[in-house]
FIVEX-698284 format. One record per residue (C-alpha): x, y, z. Coordinates in pm, 1 decimal. Layout:
N
<site><u>X</u><v>Y</v><w>Z</w></site>
...
***
This chain:
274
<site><u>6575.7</u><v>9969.7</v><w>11339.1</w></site>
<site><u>6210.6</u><v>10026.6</v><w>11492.1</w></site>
<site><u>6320.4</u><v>9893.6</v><w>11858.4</w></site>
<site><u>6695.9</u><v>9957.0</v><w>11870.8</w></site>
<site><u>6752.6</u><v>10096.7</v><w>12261.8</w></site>
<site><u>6461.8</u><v>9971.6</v><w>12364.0</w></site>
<site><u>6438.4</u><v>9684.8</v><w>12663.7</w></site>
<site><u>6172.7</u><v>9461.9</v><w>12745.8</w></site>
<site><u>6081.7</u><v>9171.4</v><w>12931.6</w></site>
<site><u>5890.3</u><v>8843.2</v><w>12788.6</w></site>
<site><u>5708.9</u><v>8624.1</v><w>13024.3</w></site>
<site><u>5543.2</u><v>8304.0</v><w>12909.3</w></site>
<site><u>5813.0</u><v>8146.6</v><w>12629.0</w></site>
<site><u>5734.5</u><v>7808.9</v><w>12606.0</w></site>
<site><u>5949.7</u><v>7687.5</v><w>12328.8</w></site>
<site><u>6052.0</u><v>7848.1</v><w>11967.2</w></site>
<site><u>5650.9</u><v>7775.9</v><w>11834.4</w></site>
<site><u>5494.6</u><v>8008.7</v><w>12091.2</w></site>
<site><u>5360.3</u><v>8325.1</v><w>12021.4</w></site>
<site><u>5577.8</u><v>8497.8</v><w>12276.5</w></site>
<site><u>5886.4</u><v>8370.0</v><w>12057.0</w></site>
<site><u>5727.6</u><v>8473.1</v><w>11787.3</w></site>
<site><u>5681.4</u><v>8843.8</v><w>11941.9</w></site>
<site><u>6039.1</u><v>8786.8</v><w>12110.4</w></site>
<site><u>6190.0</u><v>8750.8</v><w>11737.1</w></site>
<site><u>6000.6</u><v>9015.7</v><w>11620.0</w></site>
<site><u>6123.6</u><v>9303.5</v><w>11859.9</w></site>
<site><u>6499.3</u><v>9172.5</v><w>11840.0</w></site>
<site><u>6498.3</u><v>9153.0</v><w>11497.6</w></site>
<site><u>6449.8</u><v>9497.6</v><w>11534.0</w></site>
<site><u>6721.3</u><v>9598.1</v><w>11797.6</w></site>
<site><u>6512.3</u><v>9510.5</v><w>12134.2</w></site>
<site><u>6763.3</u><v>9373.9</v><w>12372.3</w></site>
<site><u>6589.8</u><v>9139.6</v><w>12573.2</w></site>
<site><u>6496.5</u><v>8946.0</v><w>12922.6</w></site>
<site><u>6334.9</u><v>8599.3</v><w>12985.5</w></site>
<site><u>6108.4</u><v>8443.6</v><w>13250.8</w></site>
<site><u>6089.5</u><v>8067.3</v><w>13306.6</w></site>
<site><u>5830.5</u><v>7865.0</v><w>13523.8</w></site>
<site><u>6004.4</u><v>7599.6</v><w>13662.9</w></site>
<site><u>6362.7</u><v>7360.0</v><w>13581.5</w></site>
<site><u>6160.4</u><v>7195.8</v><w>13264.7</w></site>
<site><u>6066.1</u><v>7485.0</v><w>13101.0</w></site>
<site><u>6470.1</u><v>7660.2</v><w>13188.0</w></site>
<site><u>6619.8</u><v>7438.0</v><w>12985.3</w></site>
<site><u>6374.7</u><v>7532.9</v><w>12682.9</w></site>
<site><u>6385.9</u><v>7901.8</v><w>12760.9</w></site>
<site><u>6742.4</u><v>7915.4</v><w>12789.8</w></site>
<site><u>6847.5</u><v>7853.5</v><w>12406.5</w></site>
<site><u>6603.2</u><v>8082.1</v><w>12326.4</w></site>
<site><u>6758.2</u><v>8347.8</v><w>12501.2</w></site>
<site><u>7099.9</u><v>8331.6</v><w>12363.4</w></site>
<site><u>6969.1</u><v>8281.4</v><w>12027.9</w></site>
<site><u>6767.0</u><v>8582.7</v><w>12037.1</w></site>
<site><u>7073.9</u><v>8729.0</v><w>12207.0</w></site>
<site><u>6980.7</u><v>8762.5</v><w>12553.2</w></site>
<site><u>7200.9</u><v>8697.5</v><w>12885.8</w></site>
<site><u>6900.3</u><v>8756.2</v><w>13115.6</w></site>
<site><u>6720.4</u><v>8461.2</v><w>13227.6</w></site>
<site><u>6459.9</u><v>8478.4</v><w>13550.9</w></site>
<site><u>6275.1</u><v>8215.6</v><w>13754.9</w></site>
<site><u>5914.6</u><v>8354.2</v><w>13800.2</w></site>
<site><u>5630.5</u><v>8205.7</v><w>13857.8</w></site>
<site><u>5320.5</u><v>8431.3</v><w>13843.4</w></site>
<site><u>5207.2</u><v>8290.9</v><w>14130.7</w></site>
<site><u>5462.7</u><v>8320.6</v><w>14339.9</w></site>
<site><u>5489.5</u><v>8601.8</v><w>14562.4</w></site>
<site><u>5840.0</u><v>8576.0</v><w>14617.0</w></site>
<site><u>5928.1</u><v>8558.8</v><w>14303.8</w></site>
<site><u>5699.3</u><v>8875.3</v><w>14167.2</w></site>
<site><u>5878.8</u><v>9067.8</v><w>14450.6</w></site>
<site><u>6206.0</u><v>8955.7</v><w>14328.3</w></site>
<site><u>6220.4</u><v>9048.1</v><w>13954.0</w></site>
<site><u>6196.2</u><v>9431.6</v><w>13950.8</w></site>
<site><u>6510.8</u><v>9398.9</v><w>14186.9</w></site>
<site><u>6686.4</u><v>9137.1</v><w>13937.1</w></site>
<site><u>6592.2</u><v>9340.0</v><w>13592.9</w></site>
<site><u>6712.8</u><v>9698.2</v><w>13777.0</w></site>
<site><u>7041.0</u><v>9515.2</v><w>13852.3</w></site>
<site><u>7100.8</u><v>9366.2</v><w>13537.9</w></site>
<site><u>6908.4</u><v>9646.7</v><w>13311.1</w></site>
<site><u>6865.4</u><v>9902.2</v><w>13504.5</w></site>
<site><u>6524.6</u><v>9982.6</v><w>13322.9</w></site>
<site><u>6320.9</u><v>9817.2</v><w>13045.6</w></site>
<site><u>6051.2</u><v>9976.9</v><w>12815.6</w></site>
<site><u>5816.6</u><v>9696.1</v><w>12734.9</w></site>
<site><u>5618.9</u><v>9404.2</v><w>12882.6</w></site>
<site><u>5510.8</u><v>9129.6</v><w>12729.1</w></site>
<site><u>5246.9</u><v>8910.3</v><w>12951.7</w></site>
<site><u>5187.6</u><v>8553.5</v><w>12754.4</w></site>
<site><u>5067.8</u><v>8357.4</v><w>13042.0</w></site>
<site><u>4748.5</u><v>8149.5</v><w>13061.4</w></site>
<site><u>4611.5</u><v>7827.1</v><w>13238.6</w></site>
<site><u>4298.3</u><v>7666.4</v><w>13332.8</w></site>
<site><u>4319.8</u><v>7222.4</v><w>13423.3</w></site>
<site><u>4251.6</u><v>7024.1</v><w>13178.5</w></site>
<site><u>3897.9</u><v>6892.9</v><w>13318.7</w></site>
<site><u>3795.5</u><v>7242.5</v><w>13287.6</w></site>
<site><u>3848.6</u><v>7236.2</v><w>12920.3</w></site>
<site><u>3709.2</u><v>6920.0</v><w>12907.3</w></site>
<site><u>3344.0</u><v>6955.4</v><w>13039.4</w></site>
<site><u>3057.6</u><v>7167.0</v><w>13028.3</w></site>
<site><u>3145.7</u><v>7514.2</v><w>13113.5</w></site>
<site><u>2893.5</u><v>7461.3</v><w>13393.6</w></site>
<site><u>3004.4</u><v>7196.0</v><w>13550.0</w></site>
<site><u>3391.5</u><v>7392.0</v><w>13580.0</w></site>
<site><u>3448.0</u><v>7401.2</v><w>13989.4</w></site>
<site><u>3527.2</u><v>7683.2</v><w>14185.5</w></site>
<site><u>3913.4</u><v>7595.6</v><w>14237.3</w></site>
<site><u>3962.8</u><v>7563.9</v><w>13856.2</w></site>
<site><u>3775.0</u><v>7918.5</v><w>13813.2</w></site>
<site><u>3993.3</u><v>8035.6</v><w>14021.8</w></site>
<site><u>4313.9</u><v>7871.7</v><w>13906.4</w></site>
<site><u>4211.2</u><v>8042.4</v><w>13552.3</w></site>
<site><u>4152.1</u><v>8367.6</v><w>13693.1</w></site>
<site><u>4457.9</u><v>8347.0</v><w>13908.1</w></site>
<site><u>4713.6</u><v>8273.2</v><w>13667.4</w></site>
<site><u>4566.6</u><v>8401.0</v><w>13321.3</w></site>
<site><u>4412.0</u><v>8707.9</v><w>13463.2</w></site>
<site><u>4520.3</u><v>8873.2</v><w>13779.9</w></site>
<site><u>4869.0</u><v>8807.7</v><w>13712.6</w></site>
<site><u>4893.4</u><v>9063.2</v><w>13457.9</w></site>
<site><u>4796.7</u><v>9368.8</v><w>13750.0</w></site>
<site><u>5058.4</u><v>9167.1</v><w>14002.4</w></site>
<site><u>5363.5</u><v>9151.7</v><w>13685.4</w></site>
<site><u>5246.0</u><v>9503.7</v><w>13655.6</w></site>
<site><u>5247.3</u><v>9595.8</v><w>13974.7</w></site>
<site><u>5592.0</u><v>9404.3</v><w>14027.5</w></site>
<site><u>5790.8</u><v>9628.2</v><w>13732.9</w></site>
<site><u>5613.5</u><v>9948.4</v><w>13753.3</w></site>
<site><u>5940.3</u><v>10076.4</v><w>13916.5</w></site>
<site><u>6166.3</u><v>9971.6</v><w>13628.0</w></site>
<site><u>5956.3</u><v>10058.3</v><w>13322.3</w></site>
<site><u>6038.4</u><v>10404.9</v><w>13164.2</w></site>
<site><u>5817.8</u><v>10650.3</v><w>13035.7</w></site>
<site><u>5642.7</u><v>10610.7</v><w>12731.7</w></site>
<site><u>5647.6</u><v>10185.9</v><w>12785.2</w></site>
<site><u>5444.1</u><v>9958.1</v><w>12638.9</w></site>
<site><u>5240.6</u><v>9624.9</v><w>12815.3</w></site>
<site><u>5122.4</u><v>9412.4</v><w>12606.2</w></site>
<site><u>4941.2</u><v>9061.9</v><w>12680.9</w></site>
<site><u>4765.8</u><v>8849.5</v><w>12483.6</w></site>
<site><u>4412.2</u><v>8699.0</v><w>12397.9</w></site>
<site><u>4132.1</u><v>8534.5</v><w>12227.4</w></site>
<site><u>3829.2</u><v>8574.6</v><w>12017.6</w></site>
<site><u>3683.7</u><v>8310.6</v><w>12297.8</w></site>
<site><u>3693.0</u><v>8571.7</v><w>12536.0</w></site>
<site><u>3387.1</u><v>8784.6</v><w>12308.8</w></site>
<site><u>3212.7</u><v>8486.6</v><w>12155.9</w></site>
<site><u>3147.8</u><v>8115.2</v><w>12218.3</w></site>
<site><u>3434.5</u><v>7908.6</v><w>12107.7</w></site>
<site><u>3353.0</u><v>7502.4</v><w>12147.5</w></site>
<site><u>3603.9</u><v>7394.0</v><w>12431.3</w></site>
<site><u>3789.1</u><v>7733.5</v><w>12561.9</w></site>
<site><u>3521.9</u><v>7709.0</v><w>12838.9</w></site>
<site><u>3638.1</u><v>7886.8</v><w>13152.1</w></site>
<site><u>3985.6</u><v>7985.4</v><w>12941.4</w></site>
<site><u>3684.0</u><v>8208.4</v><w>12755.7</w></site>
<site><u>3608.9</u><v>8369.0</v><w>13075.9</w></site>
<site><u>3974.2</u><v>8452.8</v><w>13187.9</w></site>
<site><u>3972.2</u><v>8606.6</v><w>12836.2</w></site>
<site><u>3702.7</u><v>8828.3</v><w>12880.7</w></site>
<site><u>3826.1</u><v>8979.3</v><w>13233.8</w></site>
<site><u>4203.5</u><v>9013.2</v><w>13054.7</w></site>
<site><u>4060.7</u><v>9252.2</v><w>12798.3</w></site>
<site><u>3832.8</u><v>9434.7</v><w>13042.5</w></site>
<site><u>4177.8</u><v>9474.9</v><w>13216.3</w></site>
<site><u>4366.4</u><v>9651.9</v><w>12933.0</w></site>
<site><u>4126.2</u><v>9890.4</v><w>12930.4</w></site>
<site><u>4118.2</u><v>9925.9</v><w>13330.0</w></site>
<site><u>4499.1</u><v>9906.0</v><w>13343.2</w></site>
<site><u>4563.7</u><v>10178.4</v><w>13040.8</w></site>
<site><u>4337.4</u><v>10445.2</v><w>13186.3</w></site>
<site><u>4524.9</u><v>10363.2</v><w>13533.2</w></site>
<site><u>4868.4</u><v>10349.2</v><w>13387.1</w></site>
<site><u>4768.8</u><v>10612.7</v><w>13079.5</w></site>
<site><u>4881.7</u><v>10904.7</v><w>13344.4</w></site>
<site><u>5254.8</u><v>10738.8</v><w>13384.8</w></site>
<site><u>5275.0</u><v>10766.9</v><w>12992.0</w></site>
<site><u>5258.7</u><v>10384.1</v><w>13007.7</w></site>
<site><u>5010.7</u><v>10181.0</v><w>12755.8</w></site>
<site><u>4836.0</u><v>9859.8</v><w>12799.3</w></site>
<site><u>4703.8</u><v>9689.2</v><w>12508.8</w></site>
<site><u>4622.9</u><v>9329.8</v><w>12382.5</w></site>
<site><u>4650.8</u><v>9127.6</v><w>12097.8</w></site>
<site><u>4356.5</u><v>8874.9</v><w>11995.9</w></site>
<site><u>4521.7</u><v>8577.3</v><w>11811.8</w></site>
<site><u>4366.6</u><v>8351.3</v><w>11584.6</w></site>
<site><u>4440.0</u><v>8000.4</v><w>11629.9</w></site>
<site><u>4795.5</u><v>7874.8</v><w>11580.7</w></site>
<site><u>4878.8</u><v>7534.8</v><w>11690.0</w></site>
<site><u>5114.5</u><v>7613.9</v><w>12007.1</w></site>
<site><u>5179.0</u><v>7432.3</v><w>12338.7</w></site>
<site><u>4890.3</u><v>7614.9</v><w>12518.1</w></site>
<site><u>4664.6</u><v>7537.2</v><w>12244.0</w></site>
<site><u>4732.4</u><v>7140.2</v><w>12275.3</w></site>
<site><u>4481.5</u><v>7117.8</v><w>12572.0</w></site>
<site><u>4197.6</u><v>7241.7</v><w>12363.1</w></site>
<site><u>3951.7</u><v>6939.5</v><w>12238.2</w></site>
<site><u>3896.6</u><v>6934.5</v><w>11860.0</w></site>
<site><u>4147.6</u><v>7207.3</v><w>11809.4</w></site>
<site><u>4221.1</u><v>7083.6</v><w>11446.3</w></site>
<site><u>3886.5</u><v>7125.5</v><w>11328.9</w></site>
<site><u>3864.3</u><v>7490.1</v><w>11495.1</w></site>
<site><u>4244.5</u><v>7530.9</v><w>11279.1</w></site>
<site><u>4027.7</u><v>7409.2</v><w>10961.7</w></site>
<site><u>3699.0</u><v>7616.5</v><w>11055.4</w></site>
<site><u>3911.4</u><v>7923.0</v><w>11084.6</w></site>
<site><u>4112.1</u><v>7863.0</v><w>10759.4</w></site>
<site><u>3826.5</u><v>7848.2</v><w>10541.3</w></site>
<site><u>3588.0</u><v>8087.5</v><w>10702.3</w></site>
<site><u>3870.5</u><v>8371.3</v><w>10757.8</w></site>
<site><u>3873.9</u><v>8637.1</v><w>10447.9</w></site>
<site><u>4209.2</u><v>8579.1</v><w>10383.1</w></site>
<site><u>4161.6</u><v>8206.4</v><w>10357.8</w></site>
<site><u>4435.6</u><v>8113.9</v><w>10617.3</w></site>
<site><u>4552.2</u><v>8091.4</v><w>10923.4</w></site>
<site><u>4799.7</u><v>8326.5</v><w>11129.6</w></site>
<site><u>5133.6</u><v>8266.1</v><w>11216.5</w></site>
<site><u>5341.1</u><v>8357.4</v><w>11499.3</w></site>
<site><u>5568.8</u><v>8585.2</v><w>11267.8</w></site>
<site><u>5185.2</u><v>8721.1</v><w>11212.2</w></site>
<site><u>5146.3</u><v>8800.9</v><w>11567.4</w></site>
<site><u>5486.2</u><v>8935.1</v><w>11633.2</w></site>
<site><u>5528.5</u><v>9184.3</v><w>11373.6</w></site>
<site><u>5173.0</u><v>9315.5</v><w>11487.1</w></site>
<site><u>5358.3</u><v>9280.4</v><w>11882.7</w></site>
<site><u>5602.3</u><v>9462.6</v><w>11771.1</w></site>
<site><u>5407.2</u><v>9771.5</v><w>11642.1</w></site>
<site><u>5261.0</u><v>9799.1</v><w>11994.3</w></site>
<site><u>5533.8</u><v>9761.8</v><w>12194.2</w></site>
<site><u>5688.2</u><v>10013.1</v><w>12005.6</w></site>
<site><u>5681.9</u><v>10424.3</v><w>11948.0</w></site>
<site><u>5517.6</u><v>10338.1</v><w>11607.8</w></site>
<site><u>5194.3</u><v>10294.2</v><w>11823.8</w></site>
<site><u>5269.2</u><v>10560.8</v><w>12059.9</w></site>
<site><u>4866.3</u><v>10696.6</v><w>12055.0</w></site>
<site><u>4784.5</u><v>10359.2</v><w>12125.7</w></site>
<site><u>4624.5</u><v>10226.6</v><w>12449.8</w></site>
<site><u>4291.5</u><v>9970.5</v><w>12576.2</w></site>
<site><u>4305.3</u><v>9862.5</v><w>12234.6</w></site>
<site><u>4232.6</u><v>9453.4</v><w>12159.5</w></site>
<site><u>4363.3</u><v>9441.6</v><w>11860.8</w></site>
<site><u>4294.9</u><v>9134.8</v><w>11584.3</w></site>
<site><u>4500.2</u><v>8883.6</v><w>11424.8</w></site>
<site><u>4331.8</u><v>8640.3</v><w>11310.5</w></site>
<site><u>4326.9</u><v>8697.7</v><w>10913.3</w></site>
<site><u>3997.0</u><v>8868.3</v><w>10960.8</w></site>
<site><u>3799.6</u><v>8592.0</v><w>11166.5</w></site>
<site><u>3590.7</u><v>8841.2</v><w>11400.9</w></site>
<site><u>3448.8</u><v>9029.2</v><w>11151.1</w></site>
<site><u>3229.2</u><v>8761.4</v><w>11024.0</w></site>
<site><u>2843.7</u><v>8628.9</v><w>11147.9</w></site>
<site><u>2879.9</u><v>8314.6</v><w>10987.8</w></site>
<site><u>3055.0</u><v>8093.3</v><w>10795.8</w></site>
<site><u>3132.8</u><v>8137.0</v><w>10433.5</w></site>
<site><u>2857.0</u><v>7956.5</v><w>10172.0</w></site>
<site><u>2952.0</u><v>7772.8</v><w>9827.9</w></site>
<site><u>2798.6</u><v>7564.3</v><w>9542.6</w></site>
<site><u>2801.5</u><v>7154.0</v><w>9589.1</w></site>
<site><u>2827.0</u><v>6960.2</v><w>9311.8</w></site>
<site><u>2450.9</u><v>6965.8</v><w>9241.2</w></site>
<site><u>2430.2</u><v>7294.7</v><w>9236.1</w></site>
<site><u>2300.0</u><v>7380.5</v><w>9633.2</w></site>
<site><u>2420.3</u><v>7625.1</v><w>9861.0</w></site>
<site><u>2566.9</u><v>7485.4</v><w>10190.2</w></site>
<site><u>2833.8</u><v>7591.2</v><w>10428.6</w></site>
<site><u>3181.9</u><v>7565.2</v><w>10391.4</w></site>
<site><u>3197.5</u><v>7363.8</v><w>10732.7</w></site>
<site><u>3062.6</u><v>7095.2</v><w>10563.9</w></site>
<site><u>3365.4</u><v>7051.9</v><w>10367.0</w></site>
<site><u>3540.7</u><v>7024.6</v><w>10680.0</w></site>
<site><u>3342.9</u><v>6798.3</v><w>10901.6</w></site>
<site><u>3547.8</u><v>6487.9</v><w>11012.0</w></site>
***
């Protein structure tokens, strides 16, 4: 098996339709032993039963936030792992009126929430573990074609995007030294938790489907087996990369053209308006 001796940590499990269970299944599937982080008592007793499903005894409180808890968790994974080899950073939030309005009217404390939590906290989880990863380990964190182009509604979550991926690259050339990578995967739409607070996110499911050259949409098994590559020696060459799932959605300009029933040309989002 591709990951069997390896160790890693996933932060950011919401329940068994996130991507970060979907990356979680992946990597055990293929011998990764494994450690969880919850957010708070409601999201424990979700995380939980995903842990001993996917075989896992290790289950940590940790906000991202939280600077007690960031100092805490390299202690409580040297303890009960000693080390780990991977990192797997799936956390993002911006308030809902933020996702809601014009991006110009977002206010300073939710910028700052959405930088806070969906941005820095990838260089303060880094920071926090940097004792207890081995050589050679992987980080790995995930985001969003709204972070390069407009996306209707990601507003200020488009932002956080955009400084995430500029920190891969930061992060691998600091980390590249160390023998430690740092790479991201951009996800196309899949209809998760996070994605919930996102206005008109069935259209933007539809849009995708039809306009993506493969003619669908990804899955979470999609994104994992793709996690998996990068969080293991199979990508070993590997670093700053942003790499694409999303059935092929970023490569195209515009949307896809067909034949009406009279014969003209129009887009293929007007089969889908409504």
């Amino acid at each position: 098996m591709i990951m069997k001796g390896k160790k890693g940590l996933i932060v950011g499990v919401a329940n068994n339709k996130s991507i970060a269970y979907g990356i979680a299944k992946s990597c055990r599937e293929q011998g990764a032993d494994l450690a969880f982080t919850f957010l708070n008592d409601a999201l424990k007793k979700r995380v939980e039963p995903i842990a001993e499903e996917l075989g896992s005894h290790f289950v940590y409180e940790l906000d991202v936030n939280n600077e007690e808890h960031l100092s805490n968790i390299g202690d409580k994974i040297k303890k009960d792992l000693r080390n780990i080899d991977f990192l797997v950073h799936a956390v993002a939030y911006a308030p809902k009126e933020a996702l809601e309005n014009d991006f110009l009217q977002t206010s300073k404390e939710a910028f700052d929430i959405a930088m806070g939590t969906s941005v820095y906290s990838l260089l303060s989880l880094t920071r926090a573990i940097l004792p207890v990863l081995n050589k050679n380990s992987s980080i790995l964190t995930l985001s969003y074609l709204g972070g390069m182009k407009y996306i209707p509604h990601y507003n200020v979550m488009g932002v956080a995007k955009a400084a995430l991926e500029s920190s891969v690259r930061y992060l691998a050339r600091d980390l590249g030294s160390k023998g430690i990578r740092v790479n991201a995967i951009s996800a196309g739409p899949i209809k998760t938790l996070a994605a919930s607070g996102i206005g008109d996110f069935r259209m933007i499911l539809k849009y995708n489907e039809v306009n993506a050259p493969l003619k669908r949409n990804v899955s979470i098994e999609d994104v994992g087996n793709s996690a998996m590559y990068l969080l293991s020696d199979l990508s070993r060459g590997v670093s700053g990369e942003i790499h694409y799932v999303d059935a092929g959605y970023n490569i195209m300009g515009m949307g896809d053209v067909e034949k009406d029933e009279n014969g003209n040309t129009v887009l293929c989002w007007d089969n889908i308006k409504g």
